[in-house]
CHARMM internal coordinates of N, CA and C (Angstrom, degrees):
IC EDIT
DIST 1 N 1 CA 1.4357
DIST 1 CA 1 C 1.5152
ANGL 1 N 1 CA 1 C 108.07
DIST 1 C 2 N 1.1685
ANGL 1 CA 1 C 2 N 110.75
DIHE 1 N 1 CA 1 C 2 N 130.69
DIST 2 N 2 CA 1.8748
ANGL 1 C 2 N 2 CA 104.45
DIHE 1 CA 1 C 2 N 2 CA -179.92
DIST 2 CA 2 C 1.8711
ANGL 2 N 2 CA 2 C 92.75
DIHE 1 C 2 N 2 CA 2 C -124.49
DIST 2 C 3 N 1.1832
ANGL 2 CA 2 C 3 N 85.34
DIHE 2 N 2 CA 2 C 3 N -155.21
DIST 3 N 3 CA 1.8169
ANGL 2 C 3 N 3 CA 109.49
DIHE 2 CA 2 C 3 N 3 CA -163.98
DIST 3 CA 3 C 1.7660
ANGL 3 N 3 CA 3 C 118.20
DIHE 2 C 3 N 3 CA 3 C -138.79
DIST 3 C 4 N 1.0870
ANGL 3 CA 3 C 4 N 123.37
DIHE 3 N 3 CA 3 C 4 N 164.09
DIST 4 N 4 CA 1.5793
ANGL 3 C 4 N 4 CA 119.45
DIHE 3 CA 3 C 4 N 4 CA -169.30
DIST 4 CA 4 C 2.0915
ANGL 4 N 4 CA 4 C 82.74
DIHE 3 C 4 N 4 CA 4 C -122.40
DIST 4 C 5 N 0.8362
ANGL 4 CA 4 C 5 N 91.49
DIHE 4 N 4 CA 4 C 5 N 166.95
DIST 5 N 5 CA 1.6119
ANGL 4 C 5 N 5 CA 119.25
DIHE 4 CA 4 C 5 N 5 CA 161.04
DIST 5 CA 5 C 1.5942
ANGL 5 N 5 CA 5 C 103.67
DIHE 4 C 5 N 5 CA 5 C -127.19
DIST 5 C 6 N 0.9763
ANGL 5 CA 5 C 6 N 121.59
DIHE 5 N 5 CA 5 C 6 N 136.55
DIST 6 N 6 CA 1.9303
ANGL 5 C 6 N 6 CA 131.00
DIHE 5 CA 5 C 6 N 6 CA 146.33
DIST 6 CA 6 C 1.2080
ANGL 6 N 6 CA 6 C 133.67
DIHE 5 C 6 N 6 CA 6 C -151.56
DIST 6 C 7 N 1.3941
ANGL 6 CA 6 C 7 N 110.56
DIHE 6 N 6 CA 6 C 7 N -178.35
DIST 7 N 7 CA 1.8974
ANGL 6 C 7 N 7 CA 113.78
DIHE 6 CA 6 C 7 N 7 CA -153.89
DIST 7 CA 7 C 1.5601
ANGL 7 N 7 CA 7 C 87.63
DIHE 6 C 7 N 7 CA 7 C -97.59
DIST 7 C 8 N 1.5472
ANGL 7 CA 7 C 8 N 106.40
DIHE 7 N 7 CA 7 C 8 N 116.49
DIST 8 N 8 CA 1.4869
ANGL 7 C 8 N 8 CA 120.11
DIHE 7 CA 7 C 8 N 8 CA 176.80
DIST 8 CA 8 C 1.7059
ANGL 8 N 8 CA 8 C 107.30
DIHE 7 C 8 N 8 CA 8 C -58.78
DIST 8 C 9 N 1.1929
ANGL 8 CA 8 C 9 N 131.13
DIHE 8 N 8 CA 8 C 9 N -33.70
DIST 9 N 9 CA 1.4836
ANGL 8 C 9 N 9 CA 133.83
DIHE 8 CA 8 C 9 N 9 CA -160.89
DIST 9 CA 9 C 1.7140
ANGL 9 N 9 CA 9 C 83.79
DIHE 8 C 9 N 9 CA 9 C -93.33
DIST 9 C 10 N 1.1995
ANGL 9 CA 9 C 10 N 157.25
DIHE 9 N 9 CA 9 C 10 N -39.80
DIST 10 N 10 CA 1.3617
ANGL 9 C 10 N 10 CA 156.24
DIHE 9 CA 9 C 10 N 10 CA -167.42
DIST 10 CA 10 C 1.6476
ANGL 10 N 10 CA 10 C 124.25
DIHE 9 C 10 N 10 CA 10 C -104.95
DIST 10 C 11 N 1.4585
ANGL 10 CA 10 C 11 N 91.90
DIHE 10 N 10 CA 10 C 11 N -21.00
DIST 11 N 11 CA 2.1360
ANGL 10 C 11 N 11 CA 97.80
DIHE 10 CA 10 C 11 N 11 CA 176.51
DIST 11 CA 11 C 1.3836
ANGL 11 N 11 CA 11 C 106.76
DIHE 10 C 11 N 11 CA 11 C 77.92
DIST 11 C 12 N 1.6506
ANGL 11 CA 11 C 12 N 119.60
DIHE 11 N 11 CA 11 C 12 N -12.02
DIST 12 N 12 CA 1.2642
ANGL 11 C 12 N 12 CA 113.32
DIHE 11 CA 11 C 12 N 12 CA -157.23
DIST 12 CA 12 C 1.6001
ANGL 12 N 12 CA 12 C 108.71
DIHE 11 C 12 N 12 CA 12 C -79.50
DIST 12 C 13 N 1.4677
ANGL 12 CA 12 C 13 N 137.00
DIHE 12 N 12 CA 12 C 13 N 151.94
DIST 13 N 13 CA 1.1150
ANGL 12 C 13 N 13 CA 130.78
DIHE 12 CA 12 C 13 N 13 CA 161.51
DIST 13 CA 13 C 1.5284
ANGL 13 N 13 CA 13 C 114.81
DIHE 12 C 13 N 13 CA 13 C -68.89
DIST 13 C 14 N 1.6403
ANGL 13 CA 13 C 14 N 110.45
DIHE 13 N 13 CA 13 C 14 N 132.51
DIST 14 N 14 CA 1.2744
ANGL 13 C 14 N 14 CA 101.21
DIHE 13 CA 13 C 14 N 14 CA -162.53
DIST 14 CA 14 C 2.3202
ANGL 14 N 14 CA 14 C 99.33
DIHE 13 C 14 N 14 CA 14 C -120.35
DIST 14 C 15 N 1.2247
ANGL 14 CA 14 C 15 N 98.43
DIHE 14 N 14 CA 14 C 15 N -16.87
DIST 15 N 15 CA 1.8595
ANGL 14 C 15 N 15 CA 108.35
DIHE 14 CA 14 C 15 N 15 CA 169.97
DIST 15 CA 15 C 1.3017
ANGL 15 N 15 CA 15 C 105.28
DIHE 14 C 15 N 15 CA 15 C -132.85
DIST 15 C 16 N 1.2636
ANGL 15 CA 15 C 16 N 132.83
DIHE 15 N 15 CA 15 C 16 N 178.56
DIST 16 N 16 CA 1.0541
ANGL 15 C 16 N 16 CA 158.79
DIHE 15 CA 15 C 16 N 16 CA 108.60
DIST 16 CA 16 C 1.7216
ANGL 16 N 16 CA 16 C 125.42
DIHE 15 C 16 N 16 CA 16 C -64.98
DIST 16 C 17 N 1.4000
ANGL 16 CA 16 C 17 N 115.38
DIHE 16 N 16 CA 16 C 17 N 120.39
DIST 17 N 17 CA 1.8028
ANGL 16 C 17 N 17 CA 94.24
DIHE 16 CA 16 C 17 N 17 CA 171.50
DIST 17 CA 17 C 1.5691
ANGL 17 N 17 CA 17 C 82.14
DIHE 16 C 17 N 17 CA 17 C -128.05
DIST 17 C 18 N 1.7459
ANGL 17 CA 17 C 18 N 93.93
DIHE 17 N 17 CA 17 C 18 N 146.67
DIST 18 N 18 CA 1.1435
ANGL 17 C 18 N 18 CA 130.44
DIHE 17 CA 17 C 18 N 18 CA -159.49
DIST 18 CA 18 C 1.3465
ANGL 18 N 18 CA 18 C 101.59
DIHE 17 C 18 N 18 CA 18 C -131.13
DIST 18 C 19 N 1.9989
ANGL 18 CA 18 C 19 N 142.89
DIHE 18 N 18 CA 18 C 19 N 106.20
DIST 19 N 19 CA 0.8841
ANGL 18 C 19 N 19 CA 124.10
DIHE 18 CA 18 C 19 N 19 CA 158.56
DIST 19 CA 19 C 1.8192
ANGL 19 N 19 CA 19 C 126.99
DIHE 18 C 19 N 19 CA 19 C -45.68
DIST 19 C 20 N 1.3510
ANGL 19 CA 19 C 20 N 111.47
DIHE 19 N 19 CA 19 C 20 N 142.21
DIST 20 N 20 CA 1.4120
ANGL 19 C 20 N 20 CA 104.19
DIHE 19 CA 19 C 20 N 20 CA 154.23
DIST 20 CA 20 C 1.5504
ANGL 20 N 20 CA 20 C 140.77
DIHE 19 C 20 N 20 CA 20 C -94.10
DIST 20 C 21 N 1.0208
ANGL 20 CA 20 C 21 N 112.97
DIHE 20 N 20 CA 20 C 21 N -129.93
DIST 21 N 21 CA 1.7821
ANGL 20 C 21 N 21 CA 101.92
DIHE 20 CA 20 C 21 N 21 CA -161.60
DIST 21 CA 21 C 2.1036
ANGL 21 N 21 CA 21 C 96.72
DIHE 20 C 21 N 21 CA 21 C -77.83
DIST 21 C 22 N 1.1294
ANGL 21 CA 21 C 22 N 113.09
DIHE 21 N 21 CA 21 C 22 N -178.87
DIST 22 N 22 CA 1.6328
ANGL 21 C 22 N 22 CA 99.38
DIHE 21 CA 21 C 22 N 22 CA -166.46
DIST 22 CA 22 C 1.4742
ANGL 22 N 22 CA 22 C 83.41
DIHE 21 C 22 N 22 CA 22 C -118.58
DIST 22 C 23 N 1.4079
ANGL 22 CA 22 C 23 N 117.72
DIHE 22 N 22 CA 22 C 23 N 170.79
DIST 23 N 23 CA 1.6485
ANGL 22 C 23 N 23 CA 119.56
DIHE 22 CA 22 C 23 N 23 CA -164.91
DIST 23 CA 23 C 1.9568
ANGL 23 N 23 CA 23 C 86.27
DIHE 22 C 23 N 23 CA 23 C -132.55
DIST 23 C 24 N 1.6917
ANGL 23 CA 23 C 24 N 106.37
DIHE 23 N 23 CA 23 C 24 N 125.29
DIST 24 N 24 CA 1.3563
ANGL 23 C 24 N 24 CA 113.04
DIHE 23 CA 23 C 24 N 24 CA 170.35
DIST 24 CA 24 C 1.4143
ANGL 24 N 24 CA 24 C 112.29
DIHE 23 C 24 N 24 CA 24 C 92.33
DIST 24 C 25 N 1.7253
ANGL 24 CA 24 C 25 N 116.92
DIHE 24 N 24 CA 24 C 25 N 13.50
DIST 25 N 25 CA 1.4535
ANGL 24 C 25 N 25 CA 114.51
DIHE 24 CA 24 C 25 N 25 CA 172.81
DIST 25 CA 25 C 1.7530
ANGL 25 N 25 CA 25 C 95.86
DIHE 24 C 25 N 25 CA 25 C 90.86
DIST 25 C 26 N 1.2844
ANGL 25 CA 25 C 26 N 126.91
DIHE 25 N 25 CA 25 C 26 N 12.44
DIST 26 N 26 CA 1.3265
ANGL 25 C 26 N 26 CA 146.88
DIHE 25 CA 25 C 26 N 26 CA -157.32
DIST 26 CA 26 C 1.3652
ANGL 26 N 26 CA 26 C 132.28
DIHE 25 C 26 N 26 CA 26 C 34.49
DIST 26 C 27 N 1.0677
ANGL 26 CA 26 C 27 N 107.78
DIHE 26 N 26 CA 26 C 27 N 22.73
DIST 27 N 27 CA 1.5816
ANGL 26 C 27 N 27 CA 123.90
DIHE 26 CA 26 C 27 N 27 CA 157.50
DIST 27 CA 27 C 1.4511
ANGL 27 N 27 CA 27 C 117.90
DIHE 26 C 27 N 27 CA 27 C -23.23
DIST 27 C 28 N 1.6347
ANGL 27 CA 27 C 28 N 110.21
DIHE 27 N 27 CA 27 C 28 N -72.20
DIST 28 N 28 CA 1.1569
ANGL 27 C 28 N 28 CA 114.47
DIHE 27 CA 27 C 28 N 28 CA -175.79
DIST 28 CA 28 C 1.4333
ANGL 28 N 28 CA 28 C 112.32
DIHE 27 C 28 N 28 CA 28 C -97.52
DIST 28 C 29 N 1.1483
ANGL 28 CA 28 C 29 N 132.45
DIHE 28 N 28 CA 28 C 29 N 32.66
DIST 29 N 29 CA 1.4287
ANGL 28 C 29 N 29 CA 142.34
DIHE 28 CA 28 C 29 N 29 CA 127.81
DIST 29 CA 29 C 1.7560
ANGL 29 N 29 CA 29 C 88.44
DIHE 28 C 29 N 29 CA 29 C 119.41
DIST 29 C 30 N 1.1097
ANGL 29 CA 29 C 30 N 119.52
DIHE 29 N 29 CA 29 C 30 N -149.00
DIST 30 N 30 CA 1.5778
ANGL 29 C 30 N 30 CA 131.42
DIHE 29 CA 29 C 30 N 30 CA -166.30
DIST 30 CA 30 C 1.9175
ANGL 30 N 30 CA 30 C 103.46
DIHE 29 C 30 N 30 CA 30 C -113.83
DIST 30 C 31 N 1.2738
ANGL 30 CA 30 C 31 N 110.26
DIHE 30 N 30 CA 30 C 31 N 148.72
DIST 31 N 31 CA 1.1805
ANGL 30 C 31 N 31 CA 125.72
DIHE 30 CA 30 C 31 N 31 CA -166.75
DIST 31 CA 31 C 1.7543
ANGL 31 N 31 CA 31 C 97.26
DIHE 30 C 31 N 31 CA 31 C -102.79
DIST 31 C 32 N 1.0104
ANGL 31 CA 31 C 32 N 120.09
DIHE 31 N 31 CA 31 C 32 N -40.93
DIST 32 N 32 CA 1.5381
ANGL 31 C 32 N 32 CA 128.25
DIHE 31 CA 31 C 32 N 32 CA -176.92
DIST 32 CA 32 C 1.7848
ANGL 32 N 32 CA 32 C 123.30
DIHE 31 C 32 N 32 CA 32 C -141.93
DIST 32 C 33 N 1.3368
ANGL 32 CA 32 C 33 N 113.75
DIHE 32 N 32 CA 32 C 33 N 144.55
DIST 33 N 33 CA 1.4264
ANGL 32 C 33 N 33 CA 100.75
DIHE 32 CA 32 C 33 N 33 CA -160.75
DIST 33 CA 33 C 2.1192
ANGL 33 N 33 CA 33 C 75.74
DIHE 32 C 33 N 33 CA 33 C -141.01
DIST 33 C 34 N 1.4266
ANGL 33 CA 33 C 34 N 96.70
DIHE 33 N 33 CA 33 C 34 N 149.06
DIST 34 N 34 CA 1.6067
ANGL 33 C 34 N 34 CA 114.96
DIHE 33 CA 33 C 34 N 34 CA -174.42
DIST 34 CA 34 C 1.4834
ANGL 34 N 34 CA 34 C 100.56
DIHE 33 C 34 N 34 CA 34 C -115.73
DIST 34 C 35 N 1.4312
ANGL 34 CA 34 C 35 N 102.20
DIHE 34 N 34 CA 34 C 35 N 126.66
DIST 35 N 35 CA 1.2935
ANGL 34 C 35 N 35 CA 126.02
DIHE 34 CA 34 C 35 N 35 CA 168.44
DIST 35 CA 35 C 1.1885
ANGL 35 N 35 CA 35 C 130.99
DIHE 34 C 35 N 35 CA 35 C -114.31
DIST 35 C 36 N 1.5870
ANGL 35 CA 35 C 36 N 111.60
DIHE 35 N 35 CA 35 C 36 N 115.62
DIST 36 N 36 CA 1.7131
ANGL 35 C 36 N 36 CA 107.62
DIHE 35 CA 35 C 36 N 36 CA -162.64
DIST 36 CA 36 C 1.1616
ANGL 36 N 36 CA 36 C 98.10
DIHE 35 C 36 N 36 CA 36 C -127.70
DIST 36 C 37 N 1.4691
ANGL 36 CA 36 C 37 N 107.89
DIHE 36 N 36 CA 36 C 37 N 152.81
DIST 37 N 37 CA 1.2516
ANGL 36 C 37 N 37 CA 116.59
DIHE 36 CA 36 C 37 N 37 CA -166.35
DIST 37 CA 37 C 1.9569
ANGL 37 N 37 CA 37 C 109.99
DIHE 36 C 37 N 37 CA 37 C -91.04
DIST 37 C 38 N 0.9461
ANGL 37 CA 37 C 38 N 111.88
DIHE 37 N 37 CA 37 C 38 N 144.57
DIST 38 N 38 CA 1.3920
ANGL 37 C 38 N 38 CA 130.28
DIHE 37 CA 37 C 38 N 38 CA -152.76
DIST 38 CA 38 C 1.6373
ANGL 38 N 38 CA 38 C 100.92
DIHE 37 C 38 N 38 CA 38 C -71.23
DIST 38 C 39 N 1.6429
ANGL 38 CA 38 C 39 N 119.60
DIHE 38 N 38 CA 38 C 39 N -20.41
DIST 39 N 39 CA 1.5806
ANGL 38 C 39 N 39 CA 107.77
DIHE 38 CA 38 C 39 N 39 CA 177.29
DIST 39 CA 39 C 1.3948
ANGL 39 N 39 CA 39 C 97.27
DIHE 38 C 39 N 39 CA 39 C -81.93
DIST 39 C 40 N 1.3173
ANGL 39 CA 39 C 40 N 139.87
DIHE 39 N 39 CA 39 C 40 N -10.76
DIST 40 N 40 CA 1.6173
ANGL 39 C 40 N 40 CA 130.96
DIHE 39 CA 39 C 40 N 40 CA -160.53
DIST 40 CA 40 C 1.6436
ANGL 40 N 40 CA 40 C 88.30
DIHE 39 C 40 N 40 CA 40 C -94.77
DIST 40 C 41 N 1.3226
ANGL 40 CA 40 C 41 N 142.12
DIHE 40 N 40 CA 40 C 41 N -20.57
DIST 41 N 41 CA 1.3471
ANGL 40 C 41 N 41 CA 130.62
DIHE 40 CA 40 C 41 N 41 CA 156.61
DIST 41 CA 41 C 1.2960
ANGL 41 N 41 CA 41 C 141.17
DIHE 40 C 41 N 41 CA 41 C -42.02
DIST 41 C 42 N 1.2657
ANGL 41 CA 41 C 42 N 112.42
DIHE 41 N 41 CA 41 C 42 N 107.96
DIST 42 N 42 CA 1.8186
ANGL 41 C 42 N 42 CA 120.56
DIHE 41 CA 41 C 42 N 42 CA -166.39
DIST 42 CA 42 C 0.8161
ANGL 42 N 42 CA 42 C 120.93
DIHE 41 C 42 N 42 CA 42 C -93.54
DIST 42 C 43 N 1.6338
ANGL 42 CA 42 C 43 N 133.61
DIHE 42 N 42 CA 42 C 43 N -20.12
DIST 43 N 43 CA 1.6455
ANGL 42 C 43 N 43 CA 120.05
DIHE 42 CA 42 C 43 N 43 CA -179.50
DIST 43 CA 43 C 2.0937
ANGL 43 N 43 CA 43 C 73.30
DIHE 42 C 43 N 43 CA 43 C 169.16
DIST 43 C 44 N 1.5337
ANGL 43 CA 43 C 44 N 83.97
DIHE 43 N 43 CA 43 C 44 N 142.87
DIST 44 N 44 CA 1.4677
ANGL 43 C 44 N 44 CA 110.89
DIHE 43 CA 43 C 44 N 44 CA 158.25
DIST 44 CA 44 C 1.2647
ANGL 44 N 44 CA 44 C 122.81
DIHE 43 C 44 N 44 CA 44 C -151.18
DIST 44 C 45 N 0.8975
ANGL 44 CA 44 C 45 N 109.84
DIHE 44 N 44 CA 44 C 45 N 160.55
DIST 45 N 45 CA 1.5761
ANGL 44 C 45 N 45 CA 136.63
DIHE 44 CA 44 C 45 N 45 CA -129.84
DIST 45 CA 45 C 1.2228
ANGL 45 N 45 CA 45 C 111.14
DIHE 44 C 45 N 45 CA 45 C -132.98
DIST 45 C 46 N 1.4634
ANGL 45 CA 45 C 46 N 114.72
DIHE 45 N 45 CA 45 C 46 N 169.35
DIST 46 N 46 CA 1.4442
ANGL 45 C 46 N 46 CA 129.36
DIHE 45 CA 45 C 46 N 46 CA 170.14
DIST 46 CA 46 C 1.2724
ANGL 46 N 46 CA 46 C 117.70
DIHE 45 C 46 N 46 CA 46 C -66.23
DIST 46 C 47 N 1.5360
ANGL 46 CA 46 C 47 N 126.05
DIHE 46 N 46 CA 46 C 47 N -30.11
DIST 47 N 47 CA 1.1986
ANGL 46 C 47 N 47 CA 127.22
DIHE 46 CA 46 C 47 N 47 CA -164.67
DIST 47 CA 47 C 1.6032
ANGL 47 N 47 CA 47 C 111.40
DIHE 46 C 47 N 47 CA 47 C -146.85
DIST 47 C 48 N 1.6901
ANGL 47 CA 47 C 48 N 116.62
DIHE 47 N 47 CA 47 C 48 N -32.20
DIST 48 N 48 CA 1.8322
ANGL 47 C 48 N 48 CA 107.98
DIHE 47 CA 47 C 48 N 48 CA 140.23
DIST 48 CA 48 C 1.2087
ANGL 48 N 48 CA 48 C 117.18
DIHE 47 C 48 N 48 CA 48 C -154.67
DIST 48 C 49 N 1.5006
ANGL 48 CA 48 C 49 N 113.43
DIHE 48 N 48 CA 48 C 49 N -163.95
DIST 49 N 49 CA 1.3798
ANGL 48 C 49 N 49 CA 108.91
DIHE 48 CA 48 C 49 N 49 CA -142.26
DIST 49 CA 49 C 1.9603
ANGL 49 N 49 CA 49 C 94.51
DIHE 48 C 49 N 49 CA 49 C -125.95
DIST 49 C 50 N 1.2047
ANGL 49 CA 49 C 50 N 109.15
DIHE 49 N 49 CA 49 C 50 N 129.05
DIST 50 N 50 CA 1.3900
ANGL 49 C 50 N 50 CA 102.66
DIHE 49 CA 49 C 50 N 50 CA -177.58
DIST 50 CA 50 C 1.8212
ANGL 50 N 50 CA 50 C 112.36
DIHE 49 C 50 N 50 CA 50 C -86.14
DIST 50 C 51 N 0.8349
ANGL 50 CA 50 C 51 N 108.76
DIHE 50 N 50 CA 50 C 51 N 125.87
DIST 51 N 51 CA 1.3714
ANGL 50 C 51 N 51 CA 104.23
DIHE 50 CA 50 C 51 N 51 CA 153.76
DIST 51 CA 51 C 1.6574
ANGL 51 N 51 CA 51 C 134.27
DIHE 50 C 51 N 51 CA 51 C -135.80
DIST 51 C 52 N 1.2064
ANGL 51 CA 51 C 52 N 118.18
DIHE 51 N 51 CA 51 C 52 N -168.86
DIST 52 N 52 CA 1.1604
ANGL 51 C 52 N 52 CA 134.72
DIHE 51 CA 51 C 52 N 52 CA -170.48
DIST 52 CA 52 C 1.2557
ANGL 52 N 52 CA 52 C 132.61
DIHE 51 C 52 N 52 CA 52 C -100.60
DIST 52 C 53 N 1.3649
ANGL 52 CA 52 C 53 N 129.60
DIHE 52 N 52 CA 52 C 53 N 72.79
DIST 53 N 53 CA 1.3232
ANGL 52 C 53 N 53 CA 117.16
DIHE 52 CA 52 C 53 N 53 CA -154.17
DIST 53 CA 53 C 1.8376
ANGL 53 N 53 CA 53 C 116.45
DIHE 52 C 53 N 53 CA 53 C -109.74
DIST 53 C 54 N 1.1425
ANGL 53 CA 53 C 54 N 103.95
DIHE 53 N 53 CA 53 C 54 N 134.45
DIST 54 N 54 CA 1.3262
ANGL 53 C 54 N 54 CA 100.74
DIHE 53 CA 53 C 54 N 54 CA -157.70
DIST 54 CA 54 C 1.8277
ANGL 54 N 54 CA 54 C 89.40
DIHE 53 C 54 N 54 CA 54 C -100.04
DIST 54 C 55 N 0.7331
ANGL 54 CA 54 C 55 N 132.00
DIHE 54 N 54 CA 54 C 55 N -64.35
DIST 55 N 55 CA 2.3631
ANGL 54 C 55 N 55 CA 134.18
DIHE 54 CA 54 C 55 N 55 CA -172.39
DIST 55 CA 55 C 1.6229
ANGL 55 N 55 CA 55 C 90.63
DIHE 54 C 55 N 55 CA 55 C -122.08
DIST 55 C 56 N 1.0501
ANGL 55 CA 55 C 56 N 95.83
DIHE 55 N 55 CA 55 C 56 N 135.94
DIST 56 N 56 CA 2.0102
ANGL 55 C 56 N 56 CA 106.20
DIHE 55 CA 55 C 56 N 56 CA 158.24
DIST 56 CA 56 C 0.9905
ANGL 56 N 56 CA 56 C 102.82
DIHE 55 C 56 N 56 CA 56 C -78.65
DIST 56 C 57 N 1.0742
ANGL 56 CA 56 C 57 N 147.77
DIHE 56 N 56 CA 56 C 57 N -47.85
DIST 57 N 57 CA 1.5057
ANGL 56 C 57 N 57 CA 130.92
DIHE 56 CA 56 C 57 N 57 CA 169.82
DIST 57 CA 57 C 1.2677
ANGL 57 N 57 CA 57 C 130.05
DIHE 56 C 57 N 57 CA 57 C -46.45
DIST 57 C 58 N 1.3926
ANGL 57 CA 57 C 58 N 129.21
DIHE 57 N 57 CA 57 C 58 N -32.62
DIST 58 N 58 CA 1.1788
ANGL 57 C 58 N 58 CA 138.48
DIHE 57 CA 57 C 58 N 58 CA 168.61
DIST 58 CA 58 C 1.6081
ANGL 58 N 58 CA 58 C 108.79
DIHE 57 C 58 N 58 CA 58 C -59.89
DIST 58 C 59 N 1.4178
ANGL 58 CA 58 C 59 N 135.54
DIHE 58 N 58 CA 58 C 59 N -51.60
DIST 59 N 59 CA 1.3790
ANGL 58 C 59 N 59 CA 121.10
DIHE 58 CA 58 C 59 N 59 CA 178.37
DIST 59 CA 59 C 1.4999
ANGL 59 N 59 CA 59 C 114.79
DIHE 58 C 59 N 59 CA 59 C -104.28
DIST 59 C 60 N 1.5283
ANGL 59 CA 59 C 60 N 109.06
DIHE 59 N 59 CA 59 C 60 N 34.53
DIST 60 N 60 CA 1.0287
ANGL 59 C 60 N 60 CA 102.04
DIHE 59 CA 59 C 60 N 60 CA -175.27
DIST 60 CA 60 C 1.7510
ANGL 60 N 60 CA 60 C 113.35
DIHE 59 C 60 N 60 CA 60 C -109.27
DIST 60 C 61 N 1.5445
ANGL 60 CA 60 C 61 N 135.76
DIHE 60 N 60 CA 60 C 61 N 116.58
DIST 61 N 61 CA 1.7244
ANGL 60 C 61 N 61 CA 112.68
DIHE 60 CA 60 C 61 N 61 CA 171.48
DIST 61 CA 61 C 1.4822
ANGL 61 N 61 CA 61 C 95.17
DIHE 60 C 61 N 61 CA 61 C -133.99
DIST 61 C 62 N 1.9877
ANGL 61 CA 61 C 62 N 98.13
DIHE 61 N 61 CA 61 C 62 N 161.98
DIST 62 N 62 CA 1.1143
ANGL 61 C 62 N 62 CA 119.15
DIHE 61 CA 61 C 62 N 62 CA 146.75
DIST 62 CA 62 C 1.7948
ANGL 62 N 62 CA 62 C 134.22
DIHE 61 C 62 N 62 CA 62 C -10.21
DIST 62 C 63 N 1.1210
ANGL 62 CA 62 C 63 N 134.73
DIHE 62 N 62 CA 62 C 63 N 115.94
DIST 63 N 63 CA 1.0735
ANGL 62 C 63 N 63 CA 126.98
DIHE 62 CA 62 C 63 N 63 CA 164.96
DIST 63 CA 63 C 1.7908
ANGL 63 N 63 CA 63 C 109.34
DIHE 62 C 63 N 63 CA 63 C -46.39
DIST 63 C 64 N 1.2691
ANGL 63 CA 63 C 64 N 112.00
DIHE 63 N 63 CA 63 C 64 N 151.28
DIST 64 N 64 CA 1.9583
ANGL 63 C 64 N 64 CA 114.53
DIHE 63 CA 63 C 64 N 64 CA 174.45
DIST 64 CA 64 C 1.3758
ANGL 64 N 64 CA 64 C 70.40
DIHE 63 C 64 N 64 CA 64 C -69.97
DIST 64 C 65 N 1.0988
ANGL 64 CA 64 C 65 N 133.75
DIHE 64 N 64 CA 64 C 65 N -104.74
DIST 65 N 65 CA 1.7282
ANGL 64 C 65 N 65 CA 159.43
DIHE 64 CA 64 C 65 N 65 CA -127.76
DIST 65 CA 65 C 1.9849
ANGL 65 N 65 CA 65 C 87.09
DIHE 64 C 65 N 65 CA 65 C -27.05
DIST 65 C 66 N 1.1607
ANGL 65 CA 65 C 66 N 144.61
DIHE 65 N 65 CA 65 C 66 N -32.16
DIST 66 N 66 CA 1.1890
ANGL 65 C 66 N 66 CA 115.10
DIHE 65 CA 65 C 66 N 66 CA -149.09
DIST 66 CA 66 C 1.4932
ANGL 66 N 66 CA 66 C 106.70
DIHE 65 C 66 N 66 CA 66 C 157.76
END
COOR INIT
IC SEED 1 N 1 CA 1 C
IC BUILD
């Protein structure tokens, strides 16, 4: 299950956040979650979502939690 970010004054979706891999069989929840920005999106789907990724580092951060 992930999450959108968007521009409150426009409605528009402005990321995608995407958990990543879960740490401990995911027990203790996810260590990192990927956030991509919503123009690098190519087509979605019934079941996933293509995108465009230019560096993993670039949509990639820290969980807040830790």
């Amino acid at each position: 299950m992930g999450d959108v970010d968007f521009d409150p004054k426009t409605g528009c979706i402005t990321h995608l956040i995407v958990p990543g891999p879960g740490c401990l069989c995911g027990i203790f929840g996810r260590e990192k979650e990927f956030v991509i920005p919503f123009c690098d999106v190519k087509q979605i789907g019934e079941d996933i979502i293509l995108v465009e990724i230019r560096k993993l580092k670039d949509i990639e951060r820290a969980c807040p939690c830790g």
